[in-house]
Phi, psi and omega in degrees: 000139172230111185234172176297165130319101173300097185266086165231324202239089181267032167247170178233188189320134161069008172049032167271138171312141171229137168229138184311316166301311197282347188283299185314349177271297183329329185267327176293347190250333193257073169204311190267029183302147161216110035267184190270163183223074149016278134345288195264345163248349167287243235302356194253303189280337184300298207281310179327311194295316194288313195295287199305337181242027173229058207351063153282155171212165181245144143334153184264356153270348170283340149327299165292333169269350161300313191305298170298340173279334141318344190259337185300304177327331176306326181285357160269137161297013194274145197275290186314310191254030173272333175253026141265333129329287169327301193316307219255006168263355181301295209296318185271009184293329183263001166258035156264146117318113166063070180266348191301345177263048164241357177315321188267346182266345186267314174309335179299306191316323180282357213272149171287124175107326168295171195302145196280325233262315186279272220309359197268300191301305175266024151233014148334282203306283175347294192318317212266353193248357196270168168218179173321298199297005187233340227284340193273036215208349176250336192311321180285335164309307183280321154317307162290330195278344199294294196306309167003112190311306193291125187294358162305288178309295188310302183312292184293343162305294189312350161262317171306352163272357178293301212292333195268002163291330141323288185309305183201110216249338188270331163297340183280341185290352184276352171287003211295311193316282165010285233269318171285325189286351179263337141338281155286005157285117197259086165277129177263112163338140145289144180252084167217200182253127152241185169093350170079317211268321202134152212275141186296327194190157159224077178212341193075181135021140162296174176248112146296329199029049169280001172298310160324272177337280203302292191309332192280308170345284191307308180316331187269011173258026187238300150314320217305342183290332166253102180332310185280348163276317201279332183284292166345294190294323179304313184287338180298315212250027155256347169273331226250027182047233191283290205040291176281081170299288178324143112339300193296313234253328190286328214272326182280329181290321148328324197265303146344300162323279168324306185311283192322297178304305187259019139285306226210110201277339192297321178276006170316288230285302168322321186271356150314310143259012160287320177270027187263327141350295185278353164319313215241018170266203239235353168265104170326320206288332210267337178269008155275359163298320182301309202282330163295328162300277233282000200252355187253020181295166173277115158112353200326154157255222190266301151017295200264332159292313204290010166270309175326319186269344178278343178316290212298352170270000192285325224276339220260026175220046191248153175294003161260152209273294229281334200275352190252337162290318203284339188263335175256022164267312174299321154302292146014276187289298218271354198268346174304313170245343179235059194310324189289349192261355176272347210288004177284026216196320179303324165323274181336309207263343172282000168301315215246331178319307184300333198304160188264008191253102211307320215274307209293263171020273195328282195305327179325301184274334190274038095316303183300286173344320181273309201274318172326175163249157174314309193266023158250355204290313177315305164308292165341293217283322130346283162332307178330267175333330198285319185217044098000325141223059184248002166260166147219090132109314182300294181286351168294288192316323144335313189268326168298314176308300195300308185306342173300320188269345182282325190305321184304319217264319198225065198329317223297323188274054190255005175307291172321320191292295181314311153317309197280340188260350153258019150251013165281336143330304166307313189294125204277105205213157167295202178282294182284008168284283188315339146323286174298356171278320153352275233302298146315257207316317181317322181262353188275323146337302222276292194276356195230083164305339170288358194258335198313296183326277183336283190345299159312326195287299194301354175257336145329291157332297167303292190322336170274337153267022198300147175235351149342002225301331144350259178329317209280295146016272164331288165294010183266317184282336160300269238297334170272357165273278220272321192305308175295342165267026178269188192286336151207123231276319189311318198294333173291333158335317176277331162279002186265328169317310204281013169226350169300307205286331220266337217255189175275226172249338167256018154267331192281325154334277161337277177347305200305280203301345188291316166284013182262333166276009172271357198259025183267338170345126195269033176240129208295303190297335167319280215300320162301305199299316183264019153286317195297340180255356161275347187276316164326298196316328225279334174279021190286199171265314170316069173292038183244323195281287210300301170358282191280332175316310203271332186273320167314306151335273206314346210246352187290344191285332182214110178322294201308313172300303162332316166281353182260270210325284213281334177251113147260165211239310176242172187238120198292124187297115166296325200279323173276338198278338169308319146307306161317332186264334187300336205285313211268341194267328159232031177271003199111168171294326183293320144327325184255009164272013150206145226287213192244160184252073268280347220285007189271346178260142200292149192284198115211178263207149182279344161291323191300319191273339179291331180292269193312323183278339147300339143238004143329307138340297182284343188278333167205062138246014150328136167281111188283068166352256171226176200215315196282160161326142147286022196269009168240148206304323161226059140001125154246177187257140187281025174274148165306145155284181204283335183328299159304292192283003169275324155291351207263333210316298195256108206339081187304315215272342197188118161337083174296324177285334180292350196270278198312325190289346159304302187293318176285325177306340209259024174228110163315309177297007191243337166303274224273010171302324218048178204295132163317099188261327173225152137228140220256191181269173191267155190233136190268146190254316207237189185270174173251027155257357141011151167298279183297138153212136189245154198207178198228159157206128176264113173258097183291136169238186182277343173218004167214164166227136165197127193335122182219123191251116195243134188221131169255140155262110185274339188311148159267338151245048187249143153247112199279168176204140165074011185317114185232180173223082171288136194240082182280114189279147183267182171146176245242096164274005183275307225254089186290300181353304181262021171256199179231122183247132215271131154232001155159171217226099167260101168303164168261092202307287188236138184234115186286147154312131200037076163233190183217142155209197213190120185237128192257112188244097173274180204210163169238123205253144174297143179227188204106164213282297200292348164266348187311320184271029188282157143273163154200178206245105169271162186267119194217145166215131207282134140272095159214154151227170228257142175238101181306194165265097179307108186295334172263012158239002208024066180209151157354130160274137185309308188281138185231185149212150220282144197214159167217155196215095189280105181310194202254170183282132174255155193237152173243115200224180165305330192270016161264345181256019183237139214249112172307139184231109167298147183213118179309334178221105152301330189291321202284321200245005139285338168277359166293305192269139157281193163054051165285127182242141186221159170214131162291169183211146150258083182284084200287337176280006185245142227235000155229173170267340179256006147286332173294287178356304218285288154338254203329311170318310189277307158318307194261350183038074191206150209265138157303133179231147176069026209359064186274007161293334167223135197294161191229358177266064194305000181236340177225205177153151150219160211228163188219142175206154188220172187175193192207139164302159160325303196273068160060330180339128153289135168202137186240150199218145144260089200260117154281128184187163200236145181241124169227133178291351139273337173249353160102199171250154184227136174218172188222141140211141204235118198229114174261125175258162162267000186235105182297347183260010158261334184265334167274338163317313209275317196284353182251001190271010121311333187289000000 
């Protein structure tokens, strides 16, 4: 056990002071005692135990000598302090010394036929004192124990063997037979007397069948390396009728499932219907598992939910409280990307409004929100308002979030919305409530412009009594963003004055600059008045405040400058200067003979950054399905729901170009390139089970592109040498203008066995105005040569021979020459563009609308606005997208489309440009 230290709780059991020292004599003196004392040494370990999981540590000879003064113990038969011995030698086994002789005093315990109350414990212990060089000397111990009639014994093998797969992995994989049979075993407590003591009961135990659980677990980290096992094992035990007892073991087996369907689309459909199956066994737990997999598949159609969604409408009447949570949180989350598919639920979930249990209420109505319509948002917001405050600050946030989304939703009702939200201001909340109320009116600024005015004044209001400063922060800088273009700019001035004078210093700081962007204002009298309150600050206390003040002054004398400081149109990418400053911080004395060099990191634009932080945004309000690895006994699979993965679509998780333009500044052939402008996403060439597998990323300049091919040698005794990639471009060879003509190759010298290395091909991208936007198809054949491995020197063979290996082809397409760009009103920047081009399509392989979404989004690379990325709608939809060209040019797209379940989707998409030969490339870029 490892827990935090509490310094709250200086008393130990009985509330007496324990000082650590006085427990260690006490134990060294009541341990090597003779005769032993029972008693008095189960309360000397009770405490040893308490000092150990409230994080004291001993020295590693005061370890070694606990241990071993502990092991004496062993010659008393007393049961209770035979299982206080194990526990505390569990815990000092890894600060101890030569704990390995204690081994054989542990092993009696394990022996078949001893008391069962010991063997669980001491093969607990065993697990934890064992290393690689012994481990094989426990293996026929362990093996009998996996198999064992009693579910005890078996149960504690079966985790000593999780601690010991670290330790030595191939031997525990020779358990595996051990490890299936126990799976499909229905083990029962003896209806005998166990226990040394007299019989606990005589029947024992409920019956858990947690033995089912702890084996499947395991079998499966003893398969997950092989896919085709693991699928196998799945269909055995999914064949294998009631077999499969546990719940907890049905719910992991589930979880599997979803891993395998969203490795391999080819098993969605058989596995598909395992879980529709499982809608209807006879344990809840397991059928809302089934039923949250199927709504998080990728891609579900409606079809294919709709078993899923009426189990959870059965459950959202059911007379247990944990069965109407777990079913309207799950409706919830999923009403996040698919709303229109909840509204059969709404009659149920209006149900629920009432309830008495506060939680269940909460999630009720911010369902009813995402699903609801415009002429109910009023009522709700009433409901709301009534018990608010009977919740807490987790779920007050929970309710901010959806009215956040409603606003979005339902500009018209944003008065009401505004209202609910200063006075949740008002109301007495933690930091991240009032964040998330922040957070909401920020955006409700950004997408609703008829809202700014209000808005502003209530977040004035807060700030004068913000206890925050974080927030206060915030709201001083909006107020020095948005506050000088409104109608009247003056009135913010005294409250952002009223915190130089009020606040602590990095808010008054904040404050200086905020009022400093009002003197950009074109009005003279403006322009005194916060001169005359910034010539104040100059007396601060603060040289961080008199700083910006002085500076503000200084810079109020010449507009143009004032305006690159105080507005600048573009701003330096935080995520590369971080990188960047982290590069330079640690490279060394050699970093540190020279300073650092602010001009390698790339600007970028305030639409660029408004992009990325919607979408950061949008990435969390995203419902996180699931998120952990299968690599822990309960695992979930780690596919995105579609939601997700419709946000992930235009490189969601990370700024790309910013990651590779760190990487790309530091290869000197790359220097006269100038600054990195675009990067796509990476595209896989090849499968990834291949010998070889290789993958592209297309990097755009103002005049060349380049190809960079990350290529793994998966072989274990193979070595590449001279490894390259010929990249041939296809085109027009009479119009050399309009081709890409090849300029140099940086190979790979040596490709190690099972490595990755990166080969970099560049191009001089064609030229003239009317080729900037060309496409092409390249052509690639992997060039090396291959050296086997002397197994008996393990190195290289002199001699190799030259081999090729041809990949799949890469396109150079329009949606590599468009950069996404956020813009706050689509409609305001389409009646701004001309030169409309428009083409239908007919998509017959696509079985949603929000799989079309998903296309188009990724193929044409263009940021979705208004969050017209999820259809809210299964029959009609319109998706709105906007970008920039590499040299900036504007381009907008309107895509309209219909879903029919015979024909599949038809869509228009209609693209107006500042370049008419950019809006038909974008409205002809599906094809």
């Amino acid at each position: 056990m490892s827990y935090k230290k509490n310094e709250d709780l200086d008393s130990g059991p009985g509330g007496a002071v324990m000082d650590k020292m006085t427990v260690f004599q006490d134990c060294i003196s009541g341990f090597n005692a003779s005769p032993i004392q029972p008693r008095r040494c189960r309360v000397l370990l009770t405490k040893l135990t308490y000092l150990l999981s409230t994080g004291d540590t001993f020295a590693r000879a005061e370890s070694t000598q606990l241990f071993f003064s502990i092991t004496k113990l062993f010659q008393h038969k007393d049961i209770a302090l035979r299982q206080m011995v194990y526990l505390v030698i569990k815990e000092l086994a890894a600060s101890a010394d030569d704990v390995i002789m204690v081994t054989s005093s542990i092993m009696k315990d394990t022996a078949v036929g001893s008391d069962v109350v010991y063997r669980p414990n001491a093969i607990r212990t065993l697990a934890r004192i064992i290393d690689s060089s012994t481990i094989q000397a426990i293996e026929r111990l362990i093996k009998t124990a996996i198999v064992d009639k009693h579910p005890i014994v078996s149960s504690a093998a079966l985790i000593s063997s999780y601690h010991l797969l670290p330790v030595s992995k191939d031997v525990v994989r020779r358990w595996t037979n051990e490890t299936q049979e126990t799976v499909l075993a229905q083990k029962m407590f003896p209806a005998i007397s166990y226990g040394g003591s007299g019989s606990l009961s005589s029947s024992g135990p409920a019956l858990t069948y947690m033995t089912q659980y702890h084996a499947l677990g395991l079998l499966y980290q003893l398969r997950s390396h092989d896919r085709m096992a693991l699928i196998k094992m799945i269909q055995q035990l999914a064949n294998a009728g009631n077999s499969l007892r546990s719940p907890a073991a049905v719910i992991m087996l589930i979880r599997f499932v979803a891993r395998v369907i969203d490795e391999d689309r080819n098993m969605r459909k058989p596995l598909y219907t395992l879980l529709e199956g499982w809608l209807k066994h006879k344990s809840d737990m397991v059928n809302f598992e089934a039923a949250k997999t199927i709504l998080e598949m990728r891609d579900a159609s409606d079809t294919e939910i709709s078993p899923a969604i009426n189990v959870l409408q059965l459950f959202l009447s059911s007379p247990r409280f944990v069965s109407r949570f777990s079913a309207i949180r799950i409706l919830n989350r999923f009403a996040m990307t698919r709303p229109q598919n909840v509204n059969a639920c709404n009659i149920d979930i209006e149900a629920l409004i009432n309830d008495q249990n506060r939680s269940i209420a909460t999630y009720a109505i911010t369902t009813l929100l995402k699903t609801g319509n415009e002429a109910s948002v009023d009522r709700l917001m009433k409901q709301i308002t009534g018990f608010m405050n009977d919740i807490s600050d987790e779920f007050k946030i929970i309710v901010v979030d959806a009215i956040r989304s409603l606003c979005l939703k339902f500009p018209s009702k944003q008065s009401s919305m505004l209202s609910f939200l200063s006075g949740a201001l008002r109301d007495e909340g933690g930091y991240e409530f009032k964040r998330a109320v922040i957070e909401a009116m920020f955006d409700l600024i950004k997408f609703v412009p008829e809202s700014k005015e209000d808005a502003l004044s209530y977040l004035c209001e807060f700030i004068e009594d913000c206890e925050f400063t974080k927030l206060a922060v915030r709201i001083l800088h909006l107020l020095g963003t948005e506050g000088p273009s409104t109608a009247y700019p003056t009135k913010y001035i005294r409250y952002i004055y009223n915190r130089v004078v009020l606040e602590n210093a990095i808010v008054r700081a904040a404050a200086v600059t905020a009022l400093s962007k009002f003197a950009l204002i074109d009005d003279a009298n403006v322009q005194d008045s916060v001169k005359v309150l910034l010539t104040r600050c100059l007396d601060d206390p603060s040289d961080e405040v008199r700083d910006r003040a002085a500076m503000a002054l200084r810079l109020m004398g010449d507009k143009i400058m004032a305006k690159e400081y105080l507005a600048p149109e573009m701003v330096p990418s935080l995520g590369s200067l971080e990188q960047q400053l982290i590069m330079y911080v640690t490279s060394g004395l050699d970093g540190a003979v020279t300073s650092f060099d602010f001009s390698n990191v790339p600007m970028i634009s305030k639409d660029q950054v408004a992009a990325d932080q919607l979408r950061a945004k949008t990435m969390s309000t995203m419902p996180i399905m699931v998120g952990s690895s299968m690599d822990g006994v309960s695992g979930s699979h780690s596919g995105p729901s579609s939601g997700v993965s419709a946000a992930k679509s235009v490189d969601a998780s990370e700024d790309l170009t910013t990651k590779y333009s760190a990487v790309i500044a530091t290869i000197p052939e790359f220097k006269p390139f100038g600054p990195l402008i675009r990067s796509t996403r990476t595209v896989p060439l090849t499968e990834s089970e291949t010998e070889y597998v290789i993958t592209a990323v297309k990097h755009l300049f103002k005049e060349h592109l380049v190809l960079q091919f990350d290529v793994q040698n998966t072989l274990p005794d193979t070595v590449l040498e001279d490894v390259s990639v010929i990249s041939t471009p296809s085109g027009d060879e009479e119009d050399p203008n309009a081709m890409y003509n090849e300029e140099f190759i940086i190979s790979i010298p040596r490709l190690a066995q099972e490595s990755i290395g990166t080969i970099y091909v560049a191009f001089v991208r064609p030229h003239g105005e009317e080729n900037a936007y060309t496409g092409t198809i390249f052509s690639n054949v992997l060039r090396f040569t291959s050296k086997e491995i002397d197994p008996t020197t393990n190195e290289p063979e002199e001699e190799g021979y030259e081999d090729e290996y041809q990949v799949e082809d890469l396109e150079l397409a329009i949606g590599d020459f468009l950069v996404p760009t956020y813009v706050g009103s689509f409609t305001h920047m389409w009646d701004q563009l001309s030169n409309e081009y428009s083409e239908t399509y007919a998509l017959g392989g696509i079985s949603s609308l929000q799989e079309a979404c998903s296309t188009v989004q990724q193929t044409l690379s263009m940021q979705p606005l208004e969050g017209s990325e999820l259809p809210l709608e299964s029959a009609t939809h319109v998706m709105k997208l906007f970008a920039r060209t590499l040299s900036g040019e504007k381009v907008a797209a309107l895509v309209r489309m219909a879903y029919s379940a015979k024909t599949g989707v038809t869509l228009k998409i209609s693209a107006r440009a500042e370049d008419e030969r950019v809006s038909q490339l974008v409205a002809g870029g599906i094809a």
